[in-house]
Structures are given as C-alpha cells and as structure tokens.
C-alpha positions in Angstrom: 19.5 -1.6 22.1 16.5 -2.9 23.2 13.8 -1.4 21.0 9.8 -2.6 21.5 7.6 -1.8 18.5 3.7 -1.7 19.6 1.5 -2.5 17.1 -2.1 -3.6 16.9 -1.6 -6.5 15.0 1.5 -8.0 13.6 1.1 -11.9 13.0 -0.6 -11.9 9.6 1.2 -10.0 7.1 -2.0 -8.5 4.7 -1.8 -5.4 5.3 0.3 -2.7 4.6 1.4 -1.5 8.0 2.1 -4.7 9.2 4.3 -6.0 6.9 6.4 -2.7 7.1 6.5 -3.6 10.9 7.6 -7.3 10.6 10.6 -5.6 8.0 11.2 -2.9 10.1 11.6 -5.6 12.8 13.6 -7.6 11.2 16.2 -5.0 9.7 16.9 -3.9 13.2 17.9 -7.5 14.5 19.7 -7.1 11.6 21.7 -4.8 12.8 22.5 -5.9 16.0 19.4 -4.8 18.3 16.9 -6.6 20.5 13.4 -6.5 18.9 10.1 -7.8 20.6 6.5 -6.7 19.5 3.4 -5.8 21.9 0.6 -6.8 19.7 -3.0 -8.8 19.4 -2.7 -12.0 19.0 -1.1 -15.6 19.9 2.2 -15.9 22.4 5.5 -16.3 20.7 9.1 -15.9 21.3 9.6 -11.9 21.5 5.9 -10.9 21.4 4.1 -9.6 24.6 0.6 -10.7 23.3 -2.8 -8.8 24.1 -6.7 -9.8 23.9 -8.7 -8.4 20.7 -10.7 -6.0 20.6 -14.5 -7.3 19.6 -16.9 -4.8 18.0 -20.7 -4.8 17.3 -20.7 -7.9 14.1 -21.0 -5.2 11.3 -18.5 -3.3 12.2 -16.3 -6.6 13.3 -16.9 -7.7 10.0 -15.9 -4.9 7.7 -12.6 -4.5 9.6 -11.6 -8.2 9.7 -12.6 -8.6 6.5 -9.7 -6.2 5.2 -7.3 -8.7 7.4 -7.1 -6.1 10.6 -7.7 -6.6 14.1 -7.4 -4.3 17.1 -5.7 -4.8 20.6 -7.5 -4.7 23.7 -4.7 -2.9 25.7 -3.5 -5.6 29.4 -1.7 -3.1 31.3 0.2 -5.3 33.4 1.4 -6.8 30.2 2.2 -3.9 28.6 4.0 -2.7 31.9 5.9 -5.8 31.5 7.3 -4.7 28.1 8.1 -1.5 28.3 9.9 -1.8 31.8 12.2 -4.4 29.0 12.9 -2.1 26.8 15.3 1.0 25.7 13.3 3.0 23.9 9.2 2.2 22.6 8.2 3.0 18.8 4.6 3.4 18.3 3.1 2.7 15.1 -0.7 3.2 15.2 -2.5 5.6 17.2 -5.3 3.9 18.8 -6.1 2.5 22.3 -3.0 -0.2 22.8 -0.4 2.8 21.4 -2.2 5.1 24.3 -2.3 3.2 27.0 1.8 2.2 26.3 2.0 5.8 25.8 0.9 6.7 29.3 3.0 3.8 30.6 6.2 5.0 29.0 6.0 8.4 30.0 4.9 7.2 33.7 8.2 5.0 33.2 10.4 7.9 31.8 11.3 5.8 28.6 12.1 7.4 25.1 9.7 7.0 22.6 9.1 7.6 19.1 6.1 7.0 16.6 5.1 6.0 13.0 2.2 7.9 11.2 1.3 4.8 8.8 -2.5 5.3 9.4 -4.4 8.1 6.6 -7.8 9.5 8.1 -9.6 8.8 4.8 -8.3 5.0 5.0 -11.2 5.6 8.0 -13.2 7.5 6.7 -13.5 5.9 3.2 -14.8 2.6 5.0 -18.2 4.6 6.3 -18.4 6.3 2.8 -16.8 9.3 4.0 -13.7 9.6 2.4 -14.4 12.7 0.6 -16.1 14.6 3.6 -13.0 16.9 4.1 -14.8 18.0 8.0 -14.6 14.0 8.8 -11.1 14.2 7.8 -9.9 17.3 9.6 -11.4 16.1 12.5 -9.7 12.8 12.6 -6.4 14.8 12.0 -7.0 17.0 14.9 -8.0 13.6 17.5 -4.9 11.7 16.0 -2.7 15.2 16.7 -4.0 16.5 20.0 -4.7 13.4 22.1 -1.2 11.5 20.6 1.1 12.5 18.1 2.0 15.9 19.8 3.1 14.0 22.7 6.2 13.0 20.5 9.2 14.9 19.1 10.1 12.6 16.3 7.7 11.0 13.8 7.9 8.6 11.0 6.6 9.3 7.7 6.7 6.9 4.8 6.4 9.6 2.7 7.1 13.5 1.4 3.5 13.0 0.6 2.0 12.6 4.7 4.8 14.6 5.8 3.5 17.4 4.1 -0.3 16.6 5.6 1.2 16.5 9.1 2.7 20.0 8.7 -0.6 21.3 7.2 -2.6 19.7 9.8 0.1 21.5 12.6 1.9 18.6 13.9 4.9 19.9 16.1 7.4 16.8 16.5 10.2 16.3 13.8 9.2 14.1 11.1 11.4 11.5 9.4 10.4 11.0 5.8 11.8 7.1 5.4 10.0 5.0 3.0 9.4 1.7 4.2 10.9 -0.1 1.5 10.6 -3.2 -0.4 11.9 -6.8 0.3 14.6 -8.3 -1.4 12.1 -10.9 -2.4 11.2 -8.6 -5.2 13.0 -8.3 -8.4 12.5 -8.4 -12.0 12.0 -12.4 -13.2 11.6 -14.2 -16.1 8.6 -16.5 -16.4 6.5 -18.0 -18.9 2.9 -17.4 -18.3 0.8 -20.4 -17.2 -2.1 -21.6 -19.3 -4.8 -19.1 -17.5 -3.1 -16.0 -18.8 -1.3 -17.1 -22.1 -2.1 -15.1 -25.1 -3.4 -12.8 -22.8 -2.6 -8.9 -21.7 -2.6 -9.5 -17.6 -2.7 -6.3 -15.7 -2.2 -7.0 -12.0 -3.7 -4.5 -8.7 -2.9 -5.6 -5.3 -5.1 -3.9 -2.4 -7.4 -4.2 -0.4 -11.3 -4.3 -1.6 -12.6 -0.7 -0.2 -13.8 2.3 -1.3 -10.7 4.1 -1.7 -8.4 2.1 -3.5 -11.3 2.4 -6.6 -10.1 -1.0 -8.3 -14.0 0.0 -9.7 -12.6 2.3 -11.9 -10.0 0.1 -13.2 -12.8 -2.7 -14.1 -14.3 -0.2 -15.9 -11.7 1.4 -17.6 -10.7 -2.2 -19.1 -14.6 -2.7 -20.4 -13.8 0.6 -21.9 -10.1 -0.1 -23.4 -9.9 -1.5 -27.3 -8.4 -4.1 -26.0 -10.8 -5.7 -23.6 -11.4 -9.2 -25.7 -7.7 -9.4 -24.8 -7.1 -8.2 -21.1 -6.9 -10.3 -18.1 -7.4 -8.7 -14.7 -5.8 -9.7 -11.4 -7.0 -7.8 -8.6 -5.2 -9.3 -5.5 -6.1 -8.7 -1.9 -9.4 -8.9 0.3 -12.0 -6.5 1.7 -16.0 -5.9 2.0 -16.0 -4.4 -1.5 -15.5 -8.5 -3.3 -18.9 -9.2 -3.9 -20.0 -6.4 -5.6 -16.2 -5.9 -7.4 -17.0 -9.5 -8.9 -20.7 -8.6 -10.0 -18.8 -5.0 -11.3 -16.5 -8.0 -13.1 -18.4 -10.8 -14.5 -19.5 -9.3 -17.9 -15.6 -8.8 -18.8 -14.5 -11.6 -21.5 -11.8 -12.9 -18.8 -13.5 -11.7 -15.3 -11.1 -10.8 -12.7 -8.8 -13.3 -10.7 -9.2 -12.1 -7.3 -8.1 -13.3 -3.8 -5.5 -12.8 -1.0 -2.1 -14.4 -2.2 1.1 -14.6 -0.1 4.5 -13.4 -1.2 5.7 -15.8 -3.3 2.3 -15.8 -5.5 2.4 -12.4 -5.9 6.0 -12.5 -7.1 4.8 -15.3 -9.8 1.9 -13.1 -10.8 4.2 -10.0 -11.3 6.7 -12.5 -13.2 3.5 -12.9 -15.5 2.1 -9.9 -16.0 2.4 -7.0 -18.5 1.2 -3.7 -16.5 0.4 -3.0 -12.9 -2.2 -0.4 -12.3 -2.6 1.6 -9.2 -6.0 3.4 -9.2 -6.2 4.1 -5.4 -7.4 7.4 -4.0 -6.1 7.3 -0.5 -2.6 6.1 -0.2 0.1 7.2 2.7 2.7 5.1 0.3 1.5 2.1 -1.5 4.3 -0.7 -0.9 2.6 -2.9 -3.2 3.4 -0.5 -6.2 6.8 -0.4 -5.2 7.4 -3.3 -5.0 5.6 -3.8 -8.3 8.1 -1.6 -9.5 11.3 -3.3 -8.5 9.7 -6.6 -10.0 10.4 -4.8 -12.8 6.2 -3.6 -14.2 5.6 -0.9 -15.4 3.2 1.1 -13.1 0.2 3.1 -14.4 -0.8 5.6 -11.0 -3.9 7.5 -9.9 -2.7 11.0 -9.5 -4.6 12.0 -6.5 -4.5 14.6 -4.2 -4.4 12.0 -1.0 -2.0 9.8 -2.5 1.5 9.1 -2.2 2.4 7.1 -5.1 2.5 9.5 -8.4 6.6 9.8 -7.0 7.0 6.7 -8.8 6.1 7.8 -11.6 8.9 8.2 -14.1 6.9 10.9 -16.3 3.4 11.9 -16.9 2.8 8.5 -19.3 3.0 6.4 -15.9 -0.2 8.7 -14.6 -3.7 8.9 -15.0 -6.6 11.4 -13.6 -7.3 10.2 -10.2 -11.0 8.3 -10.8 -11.1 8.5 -15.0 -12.0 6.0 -16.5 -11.8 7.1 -19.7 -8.0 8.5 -19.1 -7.0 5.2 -17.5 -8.3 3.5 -20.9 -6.1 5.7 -22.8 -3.1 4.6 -20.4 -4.0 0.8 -21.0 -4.7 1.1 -24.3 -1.4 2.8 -25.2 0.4 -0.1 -23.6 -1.0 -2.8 -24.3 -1.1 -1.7 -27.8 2.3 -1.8 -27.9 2.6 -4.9 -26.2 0.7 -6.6 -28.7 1.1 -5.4 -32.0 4.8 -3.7 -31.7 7.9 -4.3 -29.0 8.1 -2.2 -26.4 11.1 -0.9 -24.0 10.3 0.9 -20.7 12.2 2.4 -18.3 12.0 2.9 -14.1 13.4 4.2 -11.6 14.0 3.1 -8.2 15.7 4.8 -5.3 17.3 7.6 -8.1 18.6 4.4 -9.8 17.3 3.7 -13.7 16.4 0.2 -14.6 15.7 -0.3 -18.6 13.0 -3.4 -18.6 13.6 -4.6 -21.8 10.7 -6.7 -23.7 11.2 -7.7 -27.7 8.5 -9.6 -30.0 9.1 -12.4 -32.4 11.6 -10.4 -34.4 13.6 -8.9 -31.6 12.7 -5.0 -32.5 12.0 -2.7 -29.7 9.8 0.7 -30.4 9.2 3.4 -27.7 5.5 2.8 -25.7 3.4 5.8 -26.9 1.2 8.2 -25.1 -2.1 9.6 -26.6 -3.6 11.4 -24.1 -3.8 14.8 -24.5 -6.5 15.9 -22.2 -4.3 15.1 -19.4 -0.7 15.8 -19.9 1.5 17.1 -17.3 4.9 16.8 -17.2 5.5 15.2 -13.9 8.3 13.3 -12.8 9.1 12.3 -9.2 12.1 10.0 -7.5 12.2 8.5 -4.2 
C-alpha cells in the first residue's frame, strides 16, 4: 500500500510527535508498504518537501526554540502527493493537514488522522494552560473545522481518547500507544566522573510551562538529600534561562541540553530515578521509554496527563505541582539507594520486569513509601 503521512515537520527528531512519525514510518516499510512524508523542510528521497512557515520573531522564536517548525502548505506539491498515494494519514491539525485535507477529499482518497497535539501544549506556551475557556475553545476549532471530517482517529492514549469523547468528537478512535524503540533497554554502565558518588535523577522534555521541570528543581532543594543529587534535565525550550537561574544555587546545578538517542540511552544507563513532573501530556514517550531502560519513574498525577498508567502503584506518583510530595518521593528513593539496597519492579506492555540493584554486601530491601498525605492506591498497565 501506498500510505503518505503529512506532517509539519519530520527531519529533526526533538519532539515528541515527530519521532512517533519517523517510527511509525518506518514500522510500516517494515511491513511491506510504500511510505513518503509531506513535510517542511529539505528534499529527500520519499519526502514531498514544503516552504516554512515564518512568524512575527517572538513568536518565531518561542516555537523554534522548542525544536518545531510549521509548513507553509504548496498545493501543487501537495497535489502531487496525494494523487501518489493509497490512502493519506494526517497527524497535526493545522494549515498543511487542511489544505491536504481538501485535496484528498477533492481527490476521493481515504484518509485517516492522529490527534498527537494537546490544546494546553498551546495554550501553556502564552501562559494559558490553566484557562479551561482557552482550552475548550481550541477543542471545539481542532473538532469542527478538522477532526470531524474523519471517521477513524489515532489516539496515543486511553487518556486523550477520553478528552475527545468529552469534547464530542464523532470519528472512531484507535487508542495505540506510539511505542518505544528497540534502542531502549535496561544497560549496565558505570557512571562517568561527573555523576560518581552521586544520586542522578534524569527529566527529558522540553523547557515550557507545562512540563513544570520548576517543581522538580525545587523539590530537590527541598529533599534531605540535596548535598547528594545530581539533576539532568534534557531537552530545549524558552523556559532554559530562567530553569538555570531556578538551578544555580543547587550543590550540583542541573546538566541541561538537547542530547540525541544514544546520549540519552547513556544517561539512563547512569542514572538512579527518572522523574516526570509534567502537567500536560497526551503520552510522554520519553517516560516510556525511561521505563524500558529499566528507571524507575516517579509521575505527576495530573488531570491533563497521560502518563500516571505507568505507574506500577501509588509509590511511582506524586501530586501534580507538589513540591513537597515530590521530595517525599525522592527522598524515599534515594534513601534507599544510598544507605540500604533496593529492588524495584515495572511493568511494561502487562509484562513485569524486576530491576534488580544490590550494595556492597549484595542485600536487597524493599524501597519505602512515607507519604501519607497523598496515598492512593493506583495502578495502571498499558
């Protein structure tokens, strides 16, 4: 089958849509099926590329700055691609998907669609993530003037499913997680000199206002443990500057930056706990695959997130935006970690994985949980 994905941008791999693209992509070669990509961008084998899409420089800034661009929509182009192909799979809802929309439909070619973009991902950016009007309207526009043109949707999640229903989205939706690579798996590592002797708890995501890697800063100033605790907060974003100024008066302040996939799988190889304190997440790939490199994950519990179902039990969760409940969290780790062996267990795709870690002496001891202000039982599979 010939199967055309159009996507605003696809070359760089930062973000989390796109790199579910380029995997989706390459799964269905895979299996046997023709794949090109409409998308911003250079020319390349399989790739029908299109101009960008230049804003006024703030607002150009802020969204490349979080590693996204947008494509200006060449009809001819686009007429080009989707006269090539069997059926068209939309994945973002904004002028390139619409135009190819129109285009298809003119053309009488299947379609189908991905709902991978969260209104408060928007809305977050202008500082109006919790403005629940902003949101609903951003629903409505991404409902009425596309998605209810389709009859099958993707969802990545029970979690955006469940918003699209409430919102009254008509199509059939698909709830298929996007995965995670085979380049993750549990590894053995020694830590390099930067983090030896030290407790290293790794984020990855982009620097805005709703993945709240500010609360994590703080919650490490707050823990017992702080002379100890090495942050890595990976990714990129218009919220650096003042995250490193949040950082600086920590005894080891944050390693940040935008690494590529084999970095990350070194840094996960060398760290002790991977902490998720986002507010806004359709998913959250990077604490899957987190996960199957074999961390143990401490998640924000939020209403507008995804990624409490991986979660074993209520000790892998914290109050979305407490700082004093994700202390507790770290603190009940790490002391384990370095005053007593510890054993942990996942679970991955219904599957559990024991991730065994001994001391000196070879003993292991169960990690504890302390918190009792915040205590529900709460477990969730994929």
């Amino acid at each position: 089958m010939k199967i055309l994905l159009v996507i605003d941008q696809f070359d760089q791999g930062n973000n989390g849509t796109t790199i579910s693209a380029r995997r989706f992509a390459q799964a269905l070669a895979a299996d046997g099926n023709e794949v090109r990509v409409a998308a911003a961008g250079k020319p390349a084998r399989g790739k029908y590329p299109m101009p960008e899409i230049h804003f006024l420089p703030v607002a150009d800034s802020i969204i490349r700055s979080q590693g996204m661009v947008f494509a200006k929509p060449d009809r001819c182009v686009l007429e080009q691609a989707i006269a090539w192909a069997d059926v068209v799979h939309f994945m973002m809802p904004f002028a390139l998907s619409r135009v190819g929309l129109r285009i298809a439909k003119e053309m009488g070619k299947p379609v189908t669609a991905a709902f991978h973009v969260q209104p408060e991902n928007i809305t977050s950016t202008i500082h109006l993530g919790k403005n629940k009007k902003a949101n609903e309207l951003l629903y409505e526009w991404f409902r009425d003037d596309f998605y209810n043109e389709f009859t099958h949707i993707h969802c990545p999640s029970p979690f955006i499913a469940g918003q699209l229903k409430e919102h009254g989205y008509q199509a059939k939706l698909h709830i298929i997680s996007n995965g995670v690579s085979d380049e993750f798996y549990p590894r053995v590592r020694q830590k390099e000199p930067e983090l030896a002797h030290k407790f290293v708890i790794l984020m990855i995501g982009r620097y805005s206002e709703e993945k709240r890697q500010d609360v994590l800063i703080e919650a490490v100033k707050r823990s017992v443990h702080s002379h100890r605790i090495q942050l890595i907060l990976a990714g990129q974003g218009p919220k650096e500057r003042s995250l490193r100024w949040q950082g600086r008066s920590l005894r080891y302040p944050p390693i940040m930056g935008f690494f590529d996939t084999e970095r990350l799988c070194e840094l996960m190889a060398m760290s002790d706990l991977y902490v998720h304190a986002a507010d806004v997440e359709i998913e959250a790939i990077a604490c899957l695959e987190a996960v199957a490199s074999g961390l143990v994950p401490v998640i924000a519990d939020s209403p507008l997130s995804a990624t409490s179902q991986f979660a074993l039990d209520h000790r892998s969760l914290f109050e979305a935006g407490n700082v004093d409940d994700l202390a507790e969290r770290i603190d009940s780790v790490s002391y384990t970690h370095l005053t007593l062996p510890t054993i942990y267990s996942v679970e991955i795709s219904g599957v559990a994985v024991t991730i065994k870690k001994k001391n000196k002496t070879g003993n292991r001891a169960a990690s504890p949980c302390k918190n009792k202000q915040y205590n529900r039982e709460k477990t969730h599979t994929l």
